[in-house]
RODO-32546 format. One record per residue (C-alpha): residue number from 1; x, y, z. Coordinates in Angstrom, 1 decimal. Example, Ala and Ser with C-alpha at 12.3 -4.5 7.8 and 13.67 -1.06 7.14 Angstrom:
<sites>
SITE  seq       x       y       z
SITE    1    12.3    -4.5     7.8
SITE    2    13.7    -1.1     7.1
</sites>
This chain:
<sites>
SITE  seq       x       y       z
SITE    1   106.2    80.8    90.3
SITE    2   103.7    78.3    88.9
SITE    3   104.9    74.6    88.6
SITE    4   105.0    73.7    84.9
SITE    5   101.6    71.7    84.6
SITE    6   102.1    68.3    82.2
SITE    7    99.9    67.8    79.4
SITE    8    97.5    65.8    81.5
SITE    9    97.6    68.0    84.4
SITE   10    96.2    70.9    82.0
SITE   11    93.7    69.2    79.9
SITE   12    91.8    69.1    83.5
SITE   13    90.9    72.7    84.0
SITE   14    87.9    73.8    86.9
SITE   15    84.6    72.9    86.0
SITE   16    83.9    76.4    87.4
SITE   17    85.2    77.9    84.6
SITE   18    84.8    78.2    80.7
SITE   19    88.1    79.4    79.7
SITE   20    89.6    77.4    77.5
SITE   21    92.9    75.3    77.5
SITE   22    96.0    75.7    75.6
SITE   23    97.1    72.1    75.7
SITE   24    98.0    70.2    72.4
SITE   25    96.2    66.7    71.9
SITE   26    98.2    63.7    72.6
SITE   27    99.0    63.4    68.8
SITE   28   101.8    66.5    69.6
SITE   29   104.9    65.6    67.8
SITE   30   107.8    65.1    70.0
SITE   31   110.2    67.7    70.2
SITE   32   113.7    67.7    69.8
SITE   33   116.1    69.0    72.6
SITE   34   119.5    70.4    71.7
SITE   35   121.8    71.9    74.7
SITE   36   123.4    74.7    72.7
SITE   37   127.1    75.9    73.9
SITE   38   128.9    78.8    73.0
SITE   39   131.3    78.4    69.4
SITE   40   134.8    79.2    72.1
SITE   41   136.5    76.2    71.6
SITE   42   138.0    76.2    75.1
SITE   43   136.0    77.1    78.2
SITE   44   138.9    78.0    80.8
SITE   45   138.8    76.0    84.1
SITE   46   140.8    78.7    85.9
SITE   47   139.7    81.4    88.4
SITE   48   139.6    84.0    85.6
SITE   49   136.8    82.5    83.8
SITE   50   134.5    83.0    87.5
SITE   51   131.9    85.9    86.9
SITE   52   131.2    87.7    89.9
SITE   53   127.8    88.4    90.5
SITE   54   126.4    91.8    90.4
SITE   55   124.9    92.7    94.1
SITE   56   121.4    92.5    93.2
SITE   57   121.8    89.2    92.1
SITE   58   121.6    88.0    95.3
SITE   59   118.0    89.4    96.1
SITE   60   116.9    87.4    92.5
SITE   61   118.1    84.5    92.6
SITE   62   115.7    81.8    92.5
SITE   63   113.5    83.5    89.8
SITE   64   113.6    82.3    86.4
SITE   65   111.8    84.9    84.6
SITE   66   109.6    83.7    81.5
SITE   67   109.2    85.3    78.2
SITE   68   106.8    84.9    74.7
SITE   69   107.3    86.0    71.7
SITE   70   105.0    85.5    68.8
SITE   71   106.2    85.7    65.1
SITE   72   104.2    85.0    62.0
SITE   73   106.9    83.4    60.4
SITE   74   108.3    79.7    60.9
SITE   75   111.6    79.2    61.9
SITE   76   114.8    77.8    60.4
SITE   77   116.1    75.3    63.1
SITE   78   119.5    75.2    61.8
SITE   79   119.6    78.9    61.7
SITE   80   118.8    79.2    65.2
SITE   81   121.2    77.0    66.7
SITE   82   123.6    78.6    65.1
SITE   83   122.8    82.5    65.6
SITE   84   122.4    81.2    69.7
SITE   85   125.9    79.8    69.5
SITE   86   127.0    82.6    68.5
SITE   87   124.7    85.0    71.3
SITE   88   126.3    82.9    73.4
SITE   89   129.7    84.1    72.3
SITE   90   129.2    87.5    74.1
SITE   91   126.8    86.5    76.9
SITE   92   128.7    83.5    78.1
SITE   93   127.2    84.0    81.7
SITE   94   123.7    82.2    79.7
SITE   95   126.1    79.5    79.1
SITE   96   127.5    78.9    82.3
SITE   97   126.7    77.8    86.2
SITE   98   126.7    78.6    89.4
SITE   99   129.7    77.4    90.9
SITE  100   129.0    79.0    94.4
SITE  101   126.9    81.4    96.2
SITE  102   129.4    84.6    94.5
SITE  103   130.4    83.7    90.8
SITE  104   129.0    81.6    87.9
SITE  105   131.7    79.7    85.9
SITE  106   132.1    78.3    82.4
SITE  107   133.5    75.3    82.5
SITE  108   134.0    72.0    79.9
SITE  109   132.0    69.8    82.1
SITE  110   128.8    71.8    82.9
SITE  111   127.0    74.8    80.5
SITE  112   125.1    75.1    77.5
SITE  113   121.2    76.5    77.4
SITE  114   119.0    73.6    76.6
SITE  115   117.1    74.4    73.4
SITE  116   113.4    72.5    72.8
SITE  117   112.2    72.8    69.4
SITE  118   109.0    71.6    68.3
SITE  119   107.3    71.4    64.9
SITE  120   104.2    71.2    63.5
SITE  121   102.4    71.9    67.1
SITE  122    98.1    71.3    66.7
SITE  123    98.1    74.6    68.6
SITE  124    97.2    77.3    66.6
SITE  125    99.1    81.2    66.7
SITE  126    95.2    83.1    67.0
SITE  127    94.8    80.7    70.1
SITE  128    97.9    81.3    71.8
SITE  129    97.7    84.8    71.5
SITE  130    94.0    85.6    72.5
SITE  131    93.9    86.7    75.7
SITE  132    96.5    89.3    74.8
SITE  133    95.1    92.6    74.5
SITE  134    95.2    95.0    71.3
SITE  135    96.6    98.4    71.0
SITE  136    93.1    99.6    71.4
SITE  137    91.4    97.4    73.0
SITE  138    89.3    98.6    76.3
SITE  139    88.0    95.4    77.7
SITE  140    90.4    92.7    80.3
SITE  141    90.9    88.9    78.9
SITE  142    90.7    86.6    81.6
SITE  143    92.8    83.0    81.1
SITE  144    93.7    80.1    82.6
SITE  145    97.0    80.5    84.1
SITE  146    98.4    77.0    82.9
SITE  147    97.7    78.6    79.0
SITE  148   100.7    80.0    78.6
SITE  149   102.9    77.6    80.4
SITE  150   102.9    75.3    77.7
SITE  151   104.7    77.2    75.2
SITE  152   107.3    77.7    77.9
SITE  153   110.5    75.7    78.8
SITE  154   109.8    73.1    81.8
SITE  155   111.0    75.3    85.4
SITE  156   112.6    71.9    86.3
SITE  157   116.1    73.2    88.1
SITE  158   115.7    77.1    87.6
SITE  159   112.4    78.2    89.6
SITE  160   112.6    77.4    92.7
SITE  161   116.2    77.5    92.4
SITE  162   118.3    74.3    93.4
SITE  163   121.0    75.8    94.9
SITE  164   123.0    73.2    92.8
SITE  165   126.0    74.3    90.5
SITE  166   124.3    72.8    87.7
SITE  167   121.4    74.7    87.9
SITE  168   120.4    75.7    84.2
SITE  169   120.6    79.6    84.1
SITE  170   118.5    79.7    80.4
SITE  171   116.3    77.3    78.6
SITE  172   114.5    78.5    75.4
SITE  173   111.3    76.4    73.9
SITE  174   110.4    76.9    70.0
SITE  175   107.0    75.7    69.2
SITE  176   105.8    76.3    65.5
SITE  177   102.4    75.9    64.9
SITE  178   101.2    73.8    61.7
SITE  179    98.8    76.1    60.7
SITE  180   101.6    79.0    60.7
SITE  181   103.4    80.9    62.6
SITE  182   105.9    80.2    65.8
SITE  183   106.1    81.2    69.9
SITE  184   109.9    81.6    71.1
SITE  185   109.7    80.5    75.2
SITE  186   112.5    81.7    77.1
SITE  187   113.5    81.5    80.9
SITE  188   116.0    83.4    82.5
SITE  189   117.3    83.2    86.1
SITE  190   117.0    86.3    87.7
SITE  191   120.0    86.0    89.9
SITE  192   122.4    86.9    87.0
SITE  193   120.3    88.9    84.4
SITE  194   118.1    91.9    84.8
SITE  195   115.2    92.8    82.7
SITE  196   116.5    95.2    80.3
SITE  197   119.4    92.7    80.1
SITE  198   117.2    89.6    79.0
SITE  199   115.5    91.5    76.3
SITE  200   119.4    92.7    75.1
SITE  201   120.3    89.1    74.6
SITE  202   116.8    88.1    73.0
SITE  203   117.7    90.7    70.6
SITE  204   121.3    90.2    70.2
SITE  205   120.4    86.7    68.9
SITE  206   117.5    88.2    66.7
SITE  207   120.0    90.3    65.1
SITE  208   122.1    87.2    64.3
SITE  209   119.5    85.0    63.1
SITE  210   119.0    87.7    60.3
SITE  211   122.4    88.5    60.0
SITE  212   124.7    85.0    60.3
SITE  213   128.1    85.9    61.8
SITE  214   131.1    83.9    60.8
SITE  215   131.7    81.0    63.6
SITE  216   135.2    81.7    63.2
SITE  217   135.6    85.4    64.0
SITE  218   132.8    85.0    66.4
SITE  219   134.9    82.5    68.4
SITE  220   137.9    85.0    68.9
SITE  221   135.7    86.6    71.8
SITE  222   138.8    86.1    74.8
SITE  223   137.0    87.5    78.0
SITE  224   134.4    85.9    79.2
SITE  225   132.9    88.5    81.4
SITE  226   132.1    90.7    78.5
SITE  227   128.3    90.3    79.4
SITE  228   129.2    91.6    83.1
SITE  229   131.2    94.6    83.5
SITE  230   130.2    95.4    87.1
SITE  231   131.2    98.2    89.2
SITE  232   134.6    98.1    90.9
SITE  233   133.7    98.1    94.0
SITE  234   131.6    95.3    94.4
SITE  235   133.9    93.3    97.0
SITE  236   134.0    95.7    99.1
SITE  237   134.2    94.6   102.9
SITE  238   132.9    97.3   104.7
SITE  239   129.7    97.9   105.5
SITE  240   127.1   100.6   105.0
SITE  241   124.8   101.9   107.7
SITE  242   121.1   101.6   105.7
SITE  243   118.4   101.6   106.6
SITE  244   116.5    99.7   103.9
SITE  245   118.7    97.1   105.8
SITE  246   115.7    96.9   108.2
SITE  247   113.7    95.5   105.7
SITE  248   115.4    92.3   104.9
SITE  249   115.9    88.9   106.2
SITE  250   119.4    87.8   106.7
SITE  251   119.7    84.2   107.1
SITE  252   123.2    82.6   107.8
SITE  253   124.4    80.2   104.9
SITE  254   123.7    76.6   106.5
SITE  255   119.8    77.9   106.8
SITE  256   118.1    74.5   104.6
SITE  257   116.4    76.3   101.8
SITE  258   114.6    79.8   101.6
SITE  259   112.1    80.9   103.6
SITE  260   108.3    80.2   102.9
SITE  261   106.4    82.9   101.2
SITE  262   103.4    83.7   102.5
SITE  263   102.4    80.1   103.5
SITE  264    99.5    81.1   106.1
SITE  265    97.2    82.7   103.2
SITE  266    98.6    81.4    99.8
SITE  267    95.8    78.3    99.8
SITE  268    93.4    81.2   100.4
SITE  269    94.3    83.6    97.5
SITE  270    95.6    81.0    94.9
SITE  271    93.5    80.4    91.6
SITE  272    93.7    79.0    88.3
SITE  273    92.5    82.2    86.3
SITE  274    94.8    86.0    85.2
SITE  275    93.9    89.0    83.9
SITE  276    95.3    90.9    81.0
SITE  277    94.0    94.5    81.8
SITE  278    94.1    97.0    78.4
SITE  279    94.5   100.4    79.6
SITE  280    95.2   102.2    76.0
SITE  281    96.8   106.2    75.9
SITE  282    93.9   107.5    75.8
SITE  283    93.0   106.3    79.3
SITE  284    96.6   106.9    80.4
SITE  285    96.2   110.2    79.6
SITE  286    92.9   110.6    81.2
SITE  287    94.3   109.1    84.4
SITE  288    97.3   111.2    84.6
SITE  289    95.0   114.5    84.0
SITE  290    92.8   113.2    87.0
SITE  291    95.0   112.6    89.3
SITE  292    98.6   114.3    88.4
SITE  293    96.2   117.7    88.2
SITE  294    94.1   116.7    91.8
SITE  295    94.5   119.4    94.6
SITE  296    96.1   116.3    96.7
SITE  297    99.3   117.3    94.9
SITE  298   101.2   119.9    96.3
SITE  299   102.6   122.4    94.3
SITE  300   106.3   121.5    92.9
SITE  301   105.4   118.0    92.9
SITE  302   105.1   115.6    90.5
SITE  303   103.9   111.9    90.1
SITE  304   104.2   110.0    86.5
SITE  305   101.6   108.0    84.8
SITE  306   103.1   104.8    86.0
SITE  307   103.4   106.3    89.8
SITE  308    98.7   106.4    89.4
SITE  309    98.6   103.1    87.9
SITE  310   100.7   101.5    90.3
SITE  311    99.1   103.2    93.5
SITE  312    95.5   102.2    91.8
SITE  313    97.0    98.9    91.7
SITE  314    97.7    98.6    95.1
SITE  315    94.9   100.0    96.2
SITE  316    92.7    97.1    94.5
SITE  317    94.6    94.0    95.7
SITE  318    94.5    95.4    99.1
SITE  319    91.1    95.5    98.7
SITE  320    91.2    92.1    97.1
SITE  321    93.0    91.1    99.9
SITE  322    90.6    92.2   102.7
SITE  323    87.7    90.8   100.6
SITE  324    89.4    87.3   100.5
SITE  325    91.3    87.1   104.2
SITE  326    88.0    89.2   105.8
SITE  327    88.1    92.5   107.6
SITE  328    89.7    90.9   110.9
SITE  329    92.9    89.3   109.1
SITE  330    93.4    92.6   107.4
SITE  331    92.5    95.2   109.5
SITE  332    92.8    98.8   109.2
SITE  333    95.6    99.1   111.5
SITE  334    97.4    96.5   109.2
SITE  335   100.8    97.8   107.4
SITE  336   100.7    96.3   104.0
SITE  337   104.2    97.3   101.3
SITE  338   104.1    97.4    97.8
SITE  339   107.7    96.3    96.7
SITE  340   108.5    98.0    93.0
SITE  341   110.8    96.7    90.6
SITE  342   113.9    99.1    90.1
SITE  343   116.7    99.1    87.6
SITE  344   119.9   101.2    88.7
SITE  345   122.1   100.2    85.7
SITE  346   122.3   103.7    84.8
SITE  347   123.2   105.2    88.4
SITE  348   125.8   102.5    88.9
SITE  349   127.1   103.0    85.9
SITE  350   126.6    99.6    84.3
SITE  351   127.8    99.3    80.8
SITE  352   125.3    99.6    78.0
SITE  353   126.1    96.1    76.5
SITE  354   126.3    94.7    79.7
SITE  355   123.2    92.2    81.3
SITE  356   124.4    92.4    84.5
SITE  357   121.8    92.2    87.2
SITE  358   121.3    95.8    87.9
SITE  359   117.2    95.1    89.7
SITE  360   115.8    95.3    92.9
SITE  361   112.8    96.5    95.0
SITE  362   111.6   100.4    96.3
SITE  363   109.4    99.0    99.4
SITE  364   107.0   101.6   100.0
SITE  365   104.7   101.0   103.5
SITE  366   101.7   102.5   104.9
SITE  367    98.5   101.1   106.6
SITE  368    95.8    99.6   105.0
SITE  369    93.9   102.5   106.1
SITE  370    95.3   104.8   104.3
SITE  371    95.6   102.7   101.2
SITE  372    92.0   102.2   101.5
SITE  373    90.8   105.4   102.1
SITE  374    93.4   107.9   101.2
SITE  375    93.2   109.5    97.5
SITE  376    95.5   107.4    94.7
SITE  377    97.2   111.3    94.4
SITE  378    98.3   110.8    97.5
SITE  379    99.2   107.2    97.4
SITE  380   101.6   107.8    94.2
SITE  381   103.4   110.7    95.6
SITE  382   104.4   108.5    98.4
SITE  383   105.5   106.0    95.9
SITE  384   107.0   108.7    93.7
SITE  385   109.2   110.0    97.2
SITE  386   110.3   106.2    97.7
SITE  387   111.5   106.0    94.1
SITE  388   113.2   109.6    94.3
SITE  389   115.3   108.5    97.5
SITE  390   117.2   106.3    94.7
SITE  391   118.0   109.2    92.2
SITE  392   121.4   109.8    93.4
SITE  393   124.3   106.8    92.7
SITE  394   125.1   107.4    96.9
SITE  395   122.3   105.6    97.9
SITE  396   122.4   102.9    95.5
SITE  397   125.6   102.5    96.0
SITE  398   125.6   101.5    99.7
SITE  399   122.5    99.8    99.4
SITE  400   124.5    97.0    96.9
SITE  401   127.5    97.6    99.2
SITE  402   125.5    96.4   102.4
SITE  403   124.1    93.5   100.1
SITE  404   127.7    92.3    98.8
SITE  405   128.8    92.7   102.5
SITE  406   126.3    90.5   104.2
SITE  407   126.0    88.0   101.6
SITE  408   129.8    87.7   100.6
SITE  409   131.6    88.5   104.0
SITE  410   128.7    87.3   106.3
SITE  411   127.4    84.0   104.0
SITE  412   124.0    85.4   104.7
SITE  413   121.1    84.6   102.5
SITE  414   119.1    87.8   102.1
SITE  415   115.2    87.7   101.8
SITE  416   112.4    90.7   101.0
SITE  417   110.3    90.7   104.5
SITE  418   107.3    89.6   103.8
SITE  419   104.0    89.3   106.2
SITE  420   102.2    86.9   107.0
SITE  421    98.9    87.8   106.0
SITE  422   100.3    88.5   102.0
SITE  423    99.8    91.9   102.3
SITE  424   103.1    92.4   100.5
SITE  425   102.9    92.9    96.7
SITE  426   105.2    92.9    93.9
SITE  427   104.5    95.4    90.5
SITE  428   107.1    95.1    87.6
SITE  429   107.1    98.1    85.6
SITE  430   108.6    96.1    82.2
SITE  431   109.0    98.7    79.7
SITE  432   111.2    97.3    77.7
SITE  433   111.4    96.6    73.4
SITE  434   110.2    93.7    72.9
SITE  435   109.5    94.6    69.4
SITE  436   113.1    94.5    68.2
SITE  437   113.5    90.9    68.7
SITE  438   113.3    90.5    64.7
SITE  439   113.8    87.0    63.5
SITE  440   113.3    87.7    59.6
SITE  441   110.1    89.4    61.0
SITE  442   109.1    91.4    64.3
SITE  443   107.0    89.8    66.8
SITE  444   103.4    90.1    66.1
SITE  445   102.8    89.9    69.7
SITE  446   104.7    89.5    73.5
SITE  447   103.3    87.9    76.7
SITE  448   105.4    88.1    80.2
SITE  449   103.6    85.2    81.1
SITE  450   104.7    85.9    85.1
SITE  451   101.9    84.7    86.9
SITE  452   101.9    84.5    90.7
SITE  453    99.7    85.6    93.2
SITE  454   101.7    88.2    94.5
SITE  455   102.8    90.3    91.4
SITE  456   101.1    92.6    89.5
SITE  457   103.2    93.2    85.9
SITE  458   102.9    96.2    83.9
SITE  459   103.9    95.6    80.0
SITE  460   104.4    98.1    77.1
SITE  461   102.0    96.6    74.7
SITE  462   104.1    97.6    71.7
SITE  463   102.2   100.6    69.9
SITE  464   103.4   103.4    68.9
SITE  465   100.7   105.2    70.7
SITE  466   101.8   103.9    74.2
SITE  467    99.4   102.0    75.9
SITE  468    99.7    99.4    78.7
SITE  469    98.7    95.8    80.1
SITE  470    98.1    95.0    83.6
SITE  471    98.5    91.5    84.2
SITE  472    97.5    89.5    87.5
SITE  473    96.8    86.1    87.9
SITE  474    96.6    83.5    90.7
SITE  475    93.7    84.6    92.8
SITE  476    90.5    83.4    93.6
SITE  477    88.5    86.5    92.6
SITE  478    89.6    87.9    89.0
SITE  479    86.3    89.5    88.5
SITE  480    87.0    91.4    92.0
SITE  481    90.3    92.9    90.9
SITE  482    89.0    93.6    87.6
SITE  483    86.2    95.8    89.1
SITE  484    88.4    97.1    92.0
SITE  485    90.7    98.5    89.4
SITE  486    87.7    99.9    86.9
SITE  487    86.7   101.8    90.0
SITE  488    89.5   104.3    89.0
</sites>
């Protein structure tokens, strides 16, 4: 993830660019910092109160994701504090920490999700939002990448992750603009909360704010793993022959800190620009009758919109990647693995008002060759088999049994495997609704704001017609991905 850039770090962008900065002038009023804790009176010391993590956690943890939403309105502080005290109520995991590598506790001495609120902010709501596509909108935004970071809570203790048992596991950031209008900045850690799960708590406390709920009755919540109903047999000792297995690092527990990511190429492909690519129905729909109707697809199968515009993804930063390493470093012969994000909450059975960690990666491989050169039909039914070898609970299930085995009975710290020439990517298919988080009004607009040089995020961009944002940031050549994907 990017490091949170101070005020003065960001008021220096490239000279190479014209894009301009979101960064308020040193006349910013201070803001006010409030560590919010559940309305429970007593947070229970004893074993019961440890949440055992789900067994994807252990492949997120490290990853605080970030969120933005946009509202017209101006918020109420007191309101807020109080509608989060009571969110916290039923997700208690937000307001606890780590206590060791297998369970998160909530305990009198550590907890609470620090809230930052500031008021009457120079910035401006038009501003913030501008490089966010409309519904209709046909033409990519490019932006610095330090633009959004500003109406986000600081990373400090949550990305990269500490390892410490008081790492912070949510910190929300309220900035409300003086000209009108607010941005509500949230990060998450990954390592306890999924997606779909994060939006379900940004929600939850939505709901609150507009409806107050009585501190009192709120407070008679008794189990504090409400927010966590995992499946039974997640400490399981025994484990499963898989092989996704083979595509994972296992590194015993005293190993100082996680592997480096990519460290031979990242001061190669790092920038300081992203990309918000439109890509409205109407262009879904023309993609899907181009390629889902192709004679590359055999008869009886079938590939989604999402499986086209993730396999035309990968086919442009590959390309991206060749232009910027040179054909030597990635040669045809190169293998190079797109890693999708997958939720299995529904095929292990996870509970629908739970936010347990339910995510992980399909790793889908081929050559750069064929990436290259072979039809984007073909490359999403090969995506489209990976996802389908997950359908069934079997195969999830002793995948998350081999993970709780090696990290819980083994103490190994489990990595993706990733290459040395960053041929690896990562696309998030976040398709979740974002427009439900109603604080006395819905959000006018929403920004993942997940910029690394590695991941590619797909976002619902909240229409009732169905259109979707690419976003990608963090390389050298925006204009080259930008034309690499128009291609298609």
């Amino acid at each position: 993830m990017l490091k949170t850039e101070t005020p003065a770090d960001a008021a220096a962008p490239s000279s190479t660019t014209s894009l301009p900065s979101l960064v308020p002038p040193l006349t910013t009023p201070p803001s006010k910092f409030h560590n919010v804790r559940s309305n429970v009176s007593q947070h229970t010391k004893t074993a019961s109160s440890s949440l055992s993590l789900s067994p994807f956690d252990v492949l997120n943890r490290g990853r605080a994701i970030p969120m933005l939403y946009f509202y017209p309105i101006q918020f109420d502080e007191e309101r807020l504090i109080r509608s989060l005290q009571c969110a916290l109520d039923k997700y208690r995991v937000l307001d606890g920490r780590y206590s060791d590598i297998r369970t998160c506790v909530i305990s009198d001495e550590v907890g609470g999700v620090s809230l930052e609120i500031v008021r009457d902010s120079p910035l401006n709501l038009v501003e913030c939002t501008s490089h966010l596509p409309t519904s209709n909108q046909t033409k990519a935004n490019t932006y610095l990448a330090s633009k959004p970071q500003v109406l986000l809570p600081n990373l400090e203790g949550m990305d990269p992750d500490t390892g410490k048992p008081d790492a912070p596991l949510c910190k929300a950031k309220v900035t409300m603009f003086k000209s009108g209008g607010s941005c509500l900045g949230l990060r998450i850690q990954h390592g306890v909360v999924d997606g779909e799960g994060m939006v379900k708590f940004i929600n939850y406390w939505a709901k609150l704010y507009r409806e107050p709920a009585d501190p009192q009755q709120q407070a008679d919540v008794s189990s504090c793993s409400i927010s966590r109903i995992l499946p039974q047999w997640v400490e399981s000792p025994t484990p499963p022959a898989v092989p996704e297995m083979s595509k994972m690092h296992a590194f015993p527990a005293d190993t100082p800190g996680p592997p480096p990511e990519f460290m031979a190429v990242m001061p190669k492909v790092a920038g300081k620009s992203c990309v918000v690519l439109p890509y409205p129905a109407t262009t879904l729909a023309s993609l899907k009758t181009k390629y889902a109707n192709s004679a590359d697809l055999p008869e009886g199968k079938f590939v989604s919109t999402n499986d086209i515009l993730t396999a035309i993804i990968w086919k442009s930063l590959t390309k991206l990647r060749r232009v910027q390493l040179g054909e030597e470093t990635v040669s045809a012969g190169k293998v190079t693995s797109l890693n999708r994000a997958f939720n299995a909450r529904k095929i292990i059975g996870v509970e629908t008002d739970s936010i347990a960690n339910s995510a992980f990666g399909v790793r889908t491989e081929a050559t750069v060759e064929f990436v290259l050169n072979g039809s984007v039909t073909e490359l999403a039914l090969l995506l489209r088999e990976d996802i389908k070898a997950y359908d069934g609970s079997d195969r999830v299930t002793a995948w998350a049994k081999c993970l709780v085995y090696e990290h819980n009975e083994q103490k190994n710290k489990l990595r993706p495997m990733f290459d040395a020439d960053g041929l690896s990517f990562i696309v998030s298919d976040w398709r979740f609704p974002w427009k439900e988080a109603e604080f006395d009004s819905p959000p006018c607009n929403y920004d993942h704001a997940a910029i690394v040089p590695i991941v590619c995020t797909i976002v619902d961009d909240g229409g009732k017609e169905g259109g979707k944002n690419v976003y990608h940031g963090g390389t050298n050549d925006i204009e080259g991905f930008i034309k690499a994907m128009e291609a298609f």
